[in-house]
KEKE-32226 format. One line per 3 residues: their letters; for each residue x, y, z of N, C-alpha, C. Coordinates in steps of 0.001 Angstrom, whole numbers, plus 500000, padded with zeros to 6 digits. Each point is the difference from the previous one (the first is absolute). Layout:
BEGIN
a = X/Y/Z/X/Y/Z/X/Y/Z; ... $
***
This chain:
BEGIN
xxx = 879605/903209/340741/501026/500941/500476/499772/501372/499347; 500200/501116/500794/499580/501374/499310/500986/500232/498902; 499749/500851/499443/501112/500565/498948/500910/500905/500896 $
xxx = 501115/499832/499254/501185/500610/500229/499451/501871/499844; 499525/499882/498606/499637/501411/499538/498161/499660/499141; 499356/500985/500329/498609/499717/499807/499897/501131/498693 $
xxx = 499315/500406/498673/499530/500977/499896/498879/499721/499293; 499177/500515/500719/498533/500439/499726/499758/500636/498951; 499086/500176/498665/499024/501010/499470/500390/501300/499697 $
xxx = 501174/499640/499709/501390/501654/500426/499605/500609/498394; 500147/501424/500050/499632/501105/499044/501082/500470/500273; 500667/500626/498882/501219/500494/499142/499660/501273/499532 $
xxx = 500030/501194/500366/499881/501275/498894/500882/501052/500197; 500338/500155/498293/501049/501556/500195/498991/500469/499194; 499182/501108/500618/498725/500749/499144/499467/499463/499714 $
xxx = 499476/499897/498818/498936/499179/499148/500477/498546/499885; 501058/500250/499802/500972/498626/499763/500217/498776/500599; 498775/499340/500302/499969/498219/500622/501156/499326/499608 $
xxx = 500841/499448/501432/501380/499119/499330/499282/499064/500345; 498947/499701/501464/499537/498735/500719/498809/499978/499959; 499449/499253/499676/498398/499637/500076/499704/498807/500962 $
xxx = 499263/499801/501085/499971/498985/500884/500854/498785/499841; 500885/500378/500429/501250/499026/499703/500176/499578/501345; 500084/498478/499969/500014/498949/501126/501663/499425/499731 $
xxx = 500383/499833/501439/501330/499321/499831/500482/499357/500732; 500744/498793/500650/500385/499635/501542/501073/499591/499988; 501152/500167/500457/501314/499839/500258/499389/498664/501184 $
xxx = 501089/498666/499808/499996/498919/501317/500980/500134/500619; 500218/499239/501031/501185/500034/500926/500868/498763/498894; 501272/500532/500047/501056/499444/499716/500043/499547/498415 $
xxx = 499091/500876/499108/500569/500214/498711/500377/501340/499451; 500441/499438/498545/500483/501358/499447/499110/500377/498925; 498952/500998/500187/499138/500390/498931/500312/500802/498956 $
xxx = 500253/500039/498856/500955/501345/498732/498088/500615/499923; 500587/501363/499756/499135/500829/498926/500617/500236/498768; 499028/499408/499371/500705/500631/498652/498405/500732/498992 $
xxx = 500699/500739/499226/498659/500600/498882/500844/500966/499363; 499447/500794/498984/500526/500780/499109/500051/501488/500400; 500420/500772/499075/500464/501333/500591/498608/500604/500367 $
xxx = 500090/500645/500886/498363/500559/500680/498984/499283/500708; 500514/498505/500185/498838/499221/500750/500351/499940/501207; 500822/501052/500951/499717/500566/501368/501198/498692/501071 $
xxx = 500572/499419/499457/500834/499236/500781/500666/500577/500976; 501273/501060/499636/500924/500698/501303/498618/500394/500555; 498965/500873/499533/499014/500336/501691/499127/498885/500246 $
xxx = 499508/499399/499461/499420/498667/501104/501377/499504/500837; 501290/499979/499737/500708/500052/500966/500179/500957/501149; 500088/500968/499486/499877/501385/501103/498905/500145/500616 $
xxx = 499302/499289/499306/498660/500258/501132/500007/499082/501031; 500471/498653/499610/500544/499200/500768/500951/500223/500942; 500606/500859/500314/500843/500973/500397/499830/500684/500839 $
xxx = 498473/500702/500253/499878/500978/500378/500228/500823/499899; 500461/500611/498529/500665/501248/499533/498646/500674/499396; 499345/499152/499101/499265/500857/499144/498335/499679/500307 $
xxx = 499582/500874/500587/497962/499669/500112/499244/499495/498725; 499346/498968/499997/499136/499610/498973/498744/500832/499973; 499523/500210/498752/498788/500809/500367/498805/499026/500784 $
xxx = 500001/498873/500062/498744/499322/500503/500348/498585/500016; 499649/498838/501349/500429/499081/499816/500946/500010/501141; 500367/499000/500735/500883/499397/501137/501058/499010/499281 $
xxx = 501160/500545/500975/501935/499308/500080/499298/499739/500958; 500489/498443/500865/500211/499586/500995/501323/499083/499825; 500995/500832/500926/501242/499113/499965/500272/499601/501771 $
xxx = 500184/498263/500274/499456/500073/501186/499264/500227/500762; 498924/499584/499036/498412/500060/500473/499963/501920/500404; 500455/500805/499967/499573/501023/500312/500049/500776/498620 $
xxx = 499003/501198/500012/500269/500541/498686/500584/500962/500501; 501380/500393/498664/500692/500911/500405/499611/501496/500101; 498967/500010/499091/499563/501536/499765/498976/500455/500480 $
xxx = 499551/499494/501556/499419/500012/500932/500586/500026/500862; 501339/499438/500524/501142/500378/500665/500266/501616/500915; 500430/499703/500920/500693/501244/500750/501292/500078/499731 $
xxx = 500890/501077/499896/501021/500281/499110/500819/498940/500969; 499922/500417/501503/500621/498685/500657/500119/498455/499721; 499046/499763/499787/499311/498718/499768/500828/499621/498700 $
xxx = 499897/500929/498877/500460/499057/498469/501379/500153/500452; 500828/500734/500513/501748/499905/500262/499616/498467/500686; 499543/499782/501052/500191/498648/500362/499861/499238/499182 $
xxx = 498776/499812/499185/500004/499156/498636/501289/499811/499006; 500329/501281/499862/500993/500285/499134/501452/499739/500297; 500004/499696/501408/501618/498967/500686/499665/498502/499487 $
xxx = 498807/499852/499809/499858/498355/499385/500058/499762/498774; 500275/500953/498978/500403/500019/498439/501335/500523/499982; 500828/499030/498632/500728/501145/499508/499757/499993/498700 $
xxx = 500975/500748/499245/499456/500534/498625/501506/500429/499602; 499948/499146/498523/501227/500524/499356/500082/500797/498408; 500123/500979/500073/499656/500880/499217/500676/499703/498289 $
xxx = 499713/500242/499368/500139/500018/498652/501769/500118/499974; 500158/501139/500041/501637/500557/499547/500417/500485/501794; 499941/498825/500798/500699/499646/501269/499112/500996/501163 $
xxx = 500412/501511/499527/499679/501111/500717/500361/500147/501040; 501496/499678/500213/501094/500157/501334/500039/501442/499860; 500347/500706/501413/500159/500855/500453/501478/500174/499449 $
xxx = 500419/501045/499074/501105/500157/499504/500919/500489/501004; 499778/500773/501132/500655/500768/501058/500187/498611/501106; 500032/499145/499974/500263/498858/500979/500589/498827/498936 $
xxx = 500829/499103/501162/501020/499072/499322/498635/498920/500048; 500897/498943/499332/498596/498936/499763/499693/499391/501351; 500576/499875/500805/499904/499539/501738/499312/500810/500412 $
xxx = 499925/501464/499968/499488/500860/500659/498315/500150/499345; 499614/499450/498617/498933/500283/499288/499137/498375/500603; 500637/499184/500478/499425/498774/500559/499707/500322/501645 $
xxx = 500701/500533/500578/500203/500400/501400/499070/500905/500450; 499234/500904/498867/499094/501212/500189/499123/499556/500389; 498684/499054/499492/498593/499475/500634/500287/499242/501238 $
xxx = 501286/499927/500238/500074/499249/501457/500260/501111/501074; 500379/500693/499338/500501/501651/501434/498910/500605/500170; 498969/500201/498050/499159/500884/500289/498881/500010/500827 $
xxx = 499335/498581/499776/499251/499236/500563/500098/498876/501465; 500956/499346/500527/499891/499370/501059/501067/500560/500910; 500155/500220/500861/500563/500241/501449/500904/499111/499856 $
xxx = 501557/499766/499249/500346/498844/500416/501460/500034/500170; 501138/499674/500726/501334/500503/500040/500726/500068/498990; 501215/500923/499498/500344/499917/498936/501042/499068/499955 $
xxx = 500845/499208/500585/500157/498453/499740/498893/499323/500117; 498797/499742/499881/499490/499184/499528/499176/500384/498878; 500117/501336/499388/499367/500433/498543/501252/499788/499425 $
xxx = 501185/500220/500190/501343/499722/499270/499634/498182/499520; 500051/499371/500648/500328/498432/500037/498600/499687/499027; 498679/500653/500438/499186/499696/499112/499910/500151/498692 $
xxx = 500649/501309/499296/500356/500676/499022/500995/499237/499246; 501047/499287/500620/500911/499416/499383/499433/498682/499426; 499188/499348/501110/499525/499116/499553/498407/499799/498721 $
xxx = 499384/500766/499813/499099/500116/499061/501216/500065/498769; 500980/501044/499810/500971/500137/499223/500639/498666/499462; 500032/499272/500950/501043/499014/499781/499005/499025/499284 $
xxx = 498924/500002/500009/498818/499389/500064/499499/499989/498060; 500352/501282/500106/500233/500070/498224/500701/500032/499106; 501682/499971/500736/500910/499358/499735/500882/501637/499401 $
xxx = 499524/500864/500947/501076/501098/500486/501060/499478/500945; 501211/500480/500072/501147/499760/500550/500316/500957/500994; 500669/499913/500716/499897/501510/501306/500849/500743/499396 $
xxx = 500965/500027/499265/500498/500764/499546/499053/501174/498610; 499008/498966/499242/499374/500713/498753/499107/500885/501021; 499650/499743/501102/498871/500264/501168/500572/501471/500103 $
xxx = 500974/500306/500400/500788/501549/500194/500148/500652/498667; 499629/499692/498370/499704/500546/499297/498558/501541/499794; 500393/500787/499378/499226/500672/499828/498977/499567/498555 $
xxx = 498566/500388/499694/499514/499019/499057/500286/501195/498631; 500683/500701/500085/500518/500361/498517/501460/499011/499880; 500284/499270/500523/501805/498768/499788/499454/498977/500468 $
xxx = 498510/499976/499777/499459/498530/499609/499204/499608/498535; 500348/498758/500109/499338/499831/498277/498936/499780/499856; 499013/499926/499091/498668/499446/499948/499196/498879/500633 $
xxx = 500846/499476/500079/499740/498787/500548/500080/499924/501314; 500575/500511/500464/500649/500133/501565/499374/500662/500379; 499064/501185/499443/498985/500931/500271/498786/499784/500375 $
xxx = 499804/498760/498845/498704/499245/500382/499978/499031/501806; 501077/498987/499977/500075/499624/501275/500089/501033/501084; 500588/501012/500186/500195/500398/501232/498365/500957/499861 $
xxx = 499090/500468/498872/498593/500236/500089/499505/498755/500834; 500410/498873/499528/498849/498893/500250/500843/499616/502035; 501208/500037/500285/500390/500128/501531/499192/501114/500655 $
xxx = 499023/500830/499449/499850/500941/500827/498363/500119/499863; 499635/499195/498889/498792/499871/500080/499301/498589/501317; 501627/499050/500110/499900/499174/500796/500014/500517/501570 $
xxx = 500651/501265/500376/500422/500283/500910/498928/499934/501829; 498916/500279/499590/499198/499969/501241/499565/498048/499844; 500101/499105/498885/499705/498652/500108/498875/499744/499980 $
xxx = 499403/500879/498662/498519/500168/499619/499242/498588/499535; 498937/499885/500322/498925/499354/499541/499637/499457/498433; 500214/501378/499418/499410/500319/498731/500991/500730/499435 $
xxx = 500466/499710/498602/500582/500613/499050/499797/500333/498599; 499972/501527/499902/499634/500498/498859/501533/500523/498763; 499562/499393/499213/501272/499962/498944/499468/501302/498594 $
xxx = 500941/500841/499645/499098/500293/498796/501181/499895/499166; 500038/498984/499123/500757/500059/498342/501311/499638/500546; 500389/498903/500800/500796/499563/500848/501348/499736/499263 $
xxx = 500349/499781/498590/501065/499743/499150/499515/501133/499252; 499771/500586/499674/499905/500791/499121/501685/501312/499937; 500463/499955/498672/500884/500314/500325/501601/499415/499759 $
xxx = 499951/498782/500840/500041/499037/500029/501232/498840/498592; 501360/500177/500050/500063/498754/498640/499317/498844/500271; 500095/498626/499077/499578/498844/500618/500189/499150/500946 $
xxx = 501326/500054/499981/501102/499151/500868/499197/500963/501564; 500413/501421/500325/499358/500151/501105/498595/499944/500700; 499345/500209/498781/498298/500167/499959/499722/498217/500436 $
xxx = 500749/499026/499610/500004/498384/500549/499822/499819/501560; 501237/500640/500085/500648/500113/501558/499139/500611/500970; 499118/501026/499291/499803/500791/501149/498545/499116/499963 $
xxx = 499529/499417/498971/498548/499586/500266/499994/498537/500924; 501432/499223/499604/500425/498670/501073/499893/500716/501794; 500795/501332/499552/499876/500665/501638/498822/499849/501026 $
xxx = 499040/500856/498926/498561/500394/500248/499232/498293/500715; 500326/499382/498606/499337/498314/500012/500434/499621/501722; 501643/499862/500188/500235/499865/501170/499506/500338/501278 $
xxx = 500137/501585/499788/499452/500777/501667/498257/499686/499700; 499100/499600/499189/498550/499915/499792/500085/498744/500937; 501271/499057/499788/499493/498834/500552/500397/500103/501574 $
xxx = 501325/500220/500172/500499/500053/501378/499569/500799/500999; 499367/500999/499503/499371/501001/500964/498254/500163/499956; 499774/498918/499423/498366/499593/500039/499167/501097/499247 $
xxx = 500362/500776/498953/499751/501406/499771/498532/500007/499099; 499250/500843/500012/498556/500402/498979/500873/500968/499450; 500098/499786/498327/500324/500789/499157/498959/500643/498882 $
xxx = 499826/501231/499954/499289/500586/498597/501017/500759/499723; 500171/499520/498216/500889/500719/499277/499340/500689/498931; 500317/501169/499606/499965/500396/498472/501282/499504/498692 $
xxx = 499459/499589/499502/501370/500051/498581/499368/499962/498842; 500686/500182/498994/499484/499673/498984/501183/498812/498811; 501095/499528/500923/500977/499371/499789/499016/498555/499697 $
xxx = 500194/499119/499035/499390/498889/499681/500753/498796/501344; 501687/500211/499642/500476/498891/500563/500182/500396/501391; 499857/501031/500495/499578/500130/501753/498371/499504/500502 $
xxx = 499501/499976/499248/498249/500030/499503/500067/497993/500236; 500283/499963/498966/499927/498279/500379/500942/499101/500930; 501180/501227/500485/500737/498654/500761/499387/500295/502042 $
xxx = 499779/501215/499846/499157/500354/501458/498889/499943/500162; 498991/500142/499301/498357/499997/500057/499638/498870/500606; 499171/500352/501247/499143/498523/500186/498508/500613/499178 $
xxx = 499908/500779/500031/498517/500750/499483/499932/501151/499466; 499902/500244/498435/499526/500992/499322/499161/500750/499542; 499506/500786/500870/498895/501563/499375/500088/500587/499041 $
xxx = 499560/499909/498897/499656/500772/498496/499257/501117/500774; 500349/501479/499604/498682/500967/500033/500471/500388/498717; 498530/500339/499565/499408/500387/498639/498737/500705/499913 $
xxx = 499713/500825/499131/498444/500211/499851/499389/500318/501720; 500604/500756/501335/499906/500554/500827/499547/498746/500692; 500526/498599/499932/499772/499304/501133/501716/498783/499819 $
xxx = 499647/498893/501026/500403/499125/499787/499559/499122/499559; 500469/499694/498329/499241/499285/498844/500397/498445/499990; 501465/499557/500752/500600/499046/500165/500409/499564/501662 $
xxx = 500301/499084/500807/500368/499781/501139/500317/498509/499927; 501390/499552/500338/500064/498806/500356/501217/499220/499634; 500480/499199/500116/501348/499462/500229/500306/500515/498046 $
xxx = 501262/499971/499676/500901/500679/498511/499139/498889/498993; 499723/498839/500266/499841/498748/499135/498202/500446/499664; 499369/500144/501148/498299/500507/499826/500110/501286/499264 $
xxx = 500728/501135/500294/499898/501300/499345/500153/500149/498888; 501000/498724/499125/500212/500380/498453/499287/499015/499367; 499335/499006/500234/498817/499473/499504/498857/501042/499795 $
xxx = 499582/500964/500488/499211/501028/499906/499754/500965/498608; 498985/499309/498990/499761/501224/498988/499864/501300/500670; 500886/500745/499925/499885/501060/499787/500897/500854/499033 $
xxx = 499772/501345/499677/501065/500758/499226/501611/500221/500344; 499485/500412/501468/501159/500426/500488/501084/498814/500399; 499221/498878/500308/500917/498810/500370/499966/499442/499194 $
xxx = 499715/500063/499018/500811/499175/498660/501428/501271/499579; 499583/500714/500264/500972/501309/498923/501265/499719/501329; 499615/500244/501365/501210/500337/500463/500920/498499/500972 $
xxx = 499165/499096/500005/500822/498494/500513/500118/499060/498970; 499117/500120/498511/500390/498920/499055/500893/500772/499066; 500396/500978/499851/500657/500412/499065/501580/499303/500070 $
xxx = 500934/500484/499069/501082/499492/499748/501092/499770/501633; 499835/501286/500813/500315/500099/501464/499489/499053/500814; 498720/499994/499775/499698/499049/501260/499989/498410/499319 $
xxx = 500206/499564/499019/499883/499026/499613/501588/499525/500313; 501221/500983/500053/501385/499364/500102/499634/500001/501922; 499314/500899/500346/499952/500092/501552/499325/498712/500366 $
xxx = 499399/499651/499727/499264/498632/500371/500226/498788/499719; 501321/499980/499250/500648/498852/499647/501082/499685/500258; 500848/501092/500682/501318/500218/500829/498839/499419/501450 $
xxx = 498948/500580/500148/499549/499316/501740/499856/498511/499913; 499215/499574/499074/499658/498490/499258/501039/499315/500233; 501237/500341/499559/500880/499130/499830/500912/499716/501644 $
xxx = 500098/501272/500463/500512/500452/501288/499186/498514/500870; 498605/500419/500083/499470/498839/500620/500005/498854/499453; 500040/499377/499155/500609/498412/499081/501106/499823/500821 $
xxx = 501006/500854/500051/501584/500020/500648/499615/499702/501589; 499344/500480/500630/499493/499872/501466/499457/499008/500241; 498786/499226/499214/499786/498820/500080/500864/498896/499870 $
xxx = 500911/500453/499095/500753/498415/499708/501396/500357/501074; 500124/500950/500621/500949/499871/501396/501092/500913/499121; 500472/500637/498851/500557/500666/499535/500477/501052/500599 $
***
């Protein structure tokens, strides 16, 4: 089966400055791949490039077998109705109520009546467990949390293919940062979804990952389900999944699944 997302031999440069060195990567259908690596090892733009936002200096994106940056500007908008993407700190349109910031990729983009972008809108909303009433809120008299769902209703809104997350709890107390990752867990399953996330959250990291990408040292130094990746001598994955964090993170999942097995 092809990949969801292909990347080729991809080169990274701001000036002199190599973030990517032939870096190979493949997103599958119907998992959730994390990037993770340390400050400067190019994660948000191997996302954006993934994106189609940002040109690699050398090297092929193919998302849906087509590469995007070979694309006709026509062509990647069509691509780009088959992703959504939920931004770090929400990035709702402050001048629109939260109905109206879900309702936008459906007016802007498809021909479609406005009772049936209304009914659709409500329902992605309802979907993340907005209320029609929080829905007629403006997103400065919404809370953090509520910010994040009605981002993630609107990243749902065209009933994309592929979903791009960056730092999805971040922000976040625990009690909500739980909730919203059970959310995520949920719509991944019910809506058949390919997820690539960024975080650097341990316990979003192990309770969503089907497959984890280490970049380091301008490639991907690690790849493969949370349990293969921290078996891995390396520096960086000893320092940043065995340390004191990921050791309580991996034993809150441990136990979670003990509890699942025995019907708990």
């Amino acid at each position: 089966m092809q990949p969801i997302i292909q990347i080729r031999q991809l080169w990274t440069r701001f000036g002199q400055f190599v973030v990517h060195q032939d870096l190979d990567l493949e997103v599958r259908k119907g998992e959730i791949l994390s990037l993770v690596g340390g400050s400067g090892s190019g994660k948000t733009t191997l996302l954006r490039q993934m994106l189609g936002l940002e040109q690699p200096a050398r090297g092929s994106v193919q998302v849906f077998g087509e590469d995007i940056h070979r694309a006709s500007g026509a062509r990647l908008q069509a691509l780009r109705n088959q992703w959504g993407m939920l931004f770090q700190h929400g990035a709702l349109f402050s001048a629109l109520t939260a109905f109206d910031n879900v309702a936008q990729p459906m007016r802007e983009l498809r021909n479609l009546p406005e009772d049936l972008v209304r009914d659709a809108a409500l329902l992605k909303l309802d979907m993340v467990g907005i209320s029609p009433r929080d829905a007629l809120k403006m997103p400065a008299d919404l809370s953090g949390g509520m910010v994040k769902r009605v981002a993630l209703a609107r990243a749902l809104a065209l009933e994309p293919q592929l979903l791009f997350l960056d730092e999805p709890t971040a922000g976040l107390d625990p009690d909500l940062s739980d909730s919203f990752v059970d959310l995520i867990r949920a719509l991944h399953r019910e809506l058949h979804l390919t997820v690539v996330m960024v975080t650097h959250d341990l316990d979003t990291l192990f309770e969503l990952s089907t497959r984890i990408a280490v970049l380091a040292e301008k490639h991907v130094i690690a790849n493969g389900t949370p349990e293969e990746v921290i078996r891995l001598p390396h520096p960086f994955i000893r320092d940043f999944f065995l340390g004191e964090r990921g050791q309580r993170a991996l034993e809150v999942l441990r136990n979670r699944e003990m509890d699942m097995e025995h019907g708990k």
